[in-house]
C-alpha positions, 0 to 999 in steps of 0.5 A, spaced: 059 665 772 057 672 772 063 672 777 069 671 772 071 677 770 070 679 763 077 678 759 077 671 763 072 670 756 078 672 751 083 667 751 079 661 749 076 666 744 082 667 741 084 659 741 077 658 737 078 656 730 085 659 729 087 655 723 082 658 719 083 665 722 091 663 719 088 661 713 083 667 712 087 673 714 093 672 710 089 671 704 084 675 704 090 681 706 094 679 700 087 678 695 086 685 698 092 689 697 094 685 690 088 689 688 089 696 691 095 696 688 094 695 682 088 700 681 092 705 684 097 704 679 093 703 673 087 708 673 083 708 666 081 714 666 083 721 669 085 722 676 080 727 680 084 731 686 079 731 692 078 738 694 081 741 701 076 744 706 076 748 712 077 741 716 083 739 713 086 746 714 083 746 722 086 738 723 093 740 718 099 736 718 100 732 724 107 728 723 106 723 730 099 721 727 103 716 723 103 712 729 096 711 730 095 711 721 098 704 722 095 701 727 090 700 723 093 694 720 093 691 727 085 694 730 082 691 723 085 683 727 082 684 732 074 682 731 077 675 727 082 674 733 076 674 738 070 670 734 069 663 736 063 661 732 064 659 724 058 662 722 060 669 724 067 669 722 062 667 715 059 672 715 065 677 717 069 675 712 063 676 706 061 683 709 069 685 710 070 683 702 064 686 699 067 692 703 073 691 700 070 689 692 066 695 693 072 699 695 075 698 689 070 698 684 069 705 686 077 707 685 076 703 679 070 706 676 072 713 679 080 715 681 082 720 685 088 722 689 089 728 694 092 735 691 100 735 692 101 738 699 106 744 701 110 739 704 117 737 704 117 729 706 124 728 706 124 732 713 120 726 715 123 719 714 118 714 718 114 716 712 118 713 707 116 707 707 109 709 708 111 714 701 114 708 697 108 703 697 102 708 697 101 714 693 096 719 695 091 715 690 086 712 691 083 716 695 075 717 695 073 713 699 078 711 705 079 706 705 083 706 712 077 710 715 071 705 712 075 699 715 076 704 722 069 704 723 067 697 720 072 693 725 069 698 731 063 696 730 065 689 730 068 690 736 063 694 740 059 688 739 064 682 740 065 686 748 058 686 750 057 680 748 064 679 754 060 684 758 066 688 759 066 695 762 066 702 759 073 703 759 075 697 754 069 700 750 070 707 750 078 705 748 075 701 742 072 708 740 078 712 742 082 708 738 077 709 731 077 716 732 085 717 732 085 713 726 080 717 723 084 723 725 090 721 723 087 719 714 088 727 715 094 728 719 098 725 715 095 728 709 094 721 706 087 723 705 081 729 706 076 731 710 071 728 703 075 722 703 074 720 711 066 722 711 065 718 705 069 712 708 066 712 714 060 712 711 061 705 706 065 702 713 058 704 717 052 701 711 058 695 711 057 694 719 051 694 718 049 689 712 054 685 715 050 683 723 052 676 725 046 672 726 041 672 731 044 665 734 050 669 736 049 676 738 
């Protein structure tokens, strides 16, 4: 058995359960963006502009992070795709909604957005549509970045337990870090917003372990 390759593992995981990870994803997707837009489109109270710091001028305005900002709605599918045990989909999915409601009450609670960049996005077209269903609220924390690194430690996992090699391994963390980067080259975000994100994905990931049975 130690002689099958790794990725021989992945196809039957894939296959597991896939009724219920159709079901869930969709809904737990639709749910999810039901109630982003609509805290960023009715704050209760004053909107707070997020302070730009010495990372944001160093980093600045890179146009083809756009690319890498939305892959993130297909690297978030990925811990669900590979899972084949019901009790760590369970537990994925409650931890993956506890971000998600966590994320929210904060924006509800305290709305912000990032300041009004010196940028004339009509020079950009691939963002109109990213500009025409996302303002820059909601900003503190990102959730992009909390979401990056929640999944990436989920697949961190999901791959030892494969026993898969340290290139897959080090192309999960590259794939989180141009994520990452790209909430501030596409100036959806601030370097503030990314460090708070990435710590609320981290405590996430780290409340919502699978159980010992799978791990």
């Amino acid at each position: 058995m130690d002689d099958i390759p790794w990725y021989r593992g992945i196809p039957p995981r894939l296959a597991a359960h896939w009724r219920l990870k159709l079901t869930w994803v969709p809904l737990f997707m639709a749910a999810f963006f039901l109630g982003y837009f609509l805290v960023l489109n009715h704050p209760w109270s004053r909107v707070t502009i997020m302070p730009v710091t010495a990372l944001d001028r160093w980093i600045g305005f890179h146009p083809g992070s756009l690319a890498l900002y939305v892959s993130l709605w297909l690297y978030v599918l990925l811990p669900t795709a590979l899972m084949d045990d019901t009790a760590e989909l369970a537990v994925h999915a409650l931890a993956a909604v506890a971000l998600a409601v966590a994320g929210l009450a904060i924006f509800f609670c305290w709305p912000t957005a990032v300041p009004p960049w010196d940028i004339d996005w009509s020079r950009y077209a691939a963002f109109a549509p990213l500009k025409a269903v996302d303002a820059s609220g909601n900003a503190c924390p990102s959730l992009h970045a909390a979401f990056a690194i929640f999944s990436a430690a989920w697949i961190g996992r999901l791959l030892r337990r494969l026993r898969a090699p340290w290139l897959p391994r080090a192309l999960n963390g590259c794939w989180c870090t141009g994520i990452l980067y790209s909430t501030i080259a596409t100036r959806q975000h601030v370097a503030v917003d990314l460090f708070a994100g990435a710590a609320l994905g981290g405590i996430a990931a780290l409340l919502g372990r699978p159980p010992a049975a799978v791990n």
